[in-house]
C-alpha positions, -999 to +999 in steps of 0.1 A: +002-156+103+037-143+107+030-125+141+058-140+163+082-146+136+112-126+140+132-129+107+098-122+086+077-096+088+044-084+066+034-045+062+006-027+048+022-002+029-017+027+024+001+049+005-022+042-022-054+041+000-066+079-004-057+083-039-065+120-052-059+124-090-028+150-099-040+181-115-021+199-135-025+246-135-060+245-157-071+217-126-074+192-156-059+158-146-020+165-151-015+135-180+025+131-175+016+110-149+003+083-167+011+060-197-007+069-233-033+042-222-042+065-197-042+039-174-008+029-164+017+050-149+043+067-170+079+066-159+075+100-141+041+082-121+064+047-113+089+075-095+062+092-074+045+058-066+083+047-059+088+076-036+055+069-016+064+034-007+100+038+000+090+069+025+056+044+038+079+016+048+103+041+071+072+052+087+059+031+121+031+014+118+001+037+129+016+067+113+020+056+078+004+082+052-022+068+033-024+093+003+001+104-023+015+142-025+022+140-066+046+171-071+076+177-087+097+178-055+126+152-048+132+164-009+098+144-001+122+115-005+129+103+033+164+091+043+158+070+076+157+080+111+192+073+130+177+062+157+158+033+138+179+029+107+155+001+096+119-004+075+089-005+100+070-035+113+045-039+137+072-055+164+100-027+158+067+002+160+059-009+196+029-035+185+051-065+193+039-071+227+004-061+225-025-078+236-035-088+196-054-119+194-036-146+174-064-173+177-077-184+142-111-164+139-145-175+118-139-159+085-168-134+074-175-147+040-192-183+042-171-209+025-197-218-003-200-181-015-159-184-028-177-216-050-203-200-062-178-166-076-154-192-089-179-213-112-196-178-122-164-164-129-153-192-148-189-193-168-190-157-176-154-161-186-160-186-213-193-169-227 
C-alpha cells in the first residue's frame, strides 16, 4: 500500500521470528528475562527486545536478523553506518525500483471465512 510513497515507509522488523528461549549455566530457561508471570518480559527482557529492533531497523532489508542473541553484552548495540546514517526501507535497500507487482491481488482467505471466525469468536466469547 505505501510502495511509492516517499515520506512513509513500512518495515518488517523479524527480529522476533526465530525466537530461541535464553538459558541460563544449568541450560534451564534463564528466568531474569521474564516478568514473575512468566510470560512478560522483565525490564532486563524489554532491553534485549529493545536492542534487537533498534539494531533490525539499521539493517537493509534482506539482511535483517531474524533471531535474538539474549546475552549480557551492550556492544551488540549497533550505531549506524556513515555511509547510510538512516533506518532501512525497501526504497533506501536497493528494492525501490524493482520489478514488484503493485496490482491489487485475489486475497487467499475467501471473504465469508473472516464471517464465519467473527460470529464464532463472538459466540464462544459470550459462552
Amino acid at each position: 500500500r505505501y510502495e511509492q510513497r516517499e515520506d512513509f515507509a513500512v518495515v518488517m522488523q523479524p527480529f522476533f521470528r526465530n525466537f530461541l528461549l535464553p538459558l541460563d549455566s544449568t541450560s534451564k530457561p534463564d528466568m531474569s528475562f521474564f516478568a514473575a508471570d512468566c510470560f512478560h518480559f522483565s525490564v532486563r527482557g524489554y532491553a534485549e527486545m529493545a536492542m534487537a529492533l533498534w539494531n533490525n531497523m539499521l539493517e537493509p532489508v534482506g539482511e535483517k536478523q531474524t533471531y535474538n542473541n539474549f546475552t549480557h553484552d551492550r556492544s551488540k548495540l549497533r550505531c549506524p553506518n556513515p555511509e547510510k546514517p538512516f533506518l532501512a526501507t525497501r526504497r533506501n535497500s536497493g528494492f525501490g525500483n524493482s520489478d514488484l507487482s503493485l496490482e491489487k491481488t485475489e486475497s487467499s482467505v475467501p471473504y465469508w471465512a473472516v464471517i464465519v471466525t467473527a460470529v464464532a469468536g463472538v459466540l464462544v466469547g459470550s459462552l
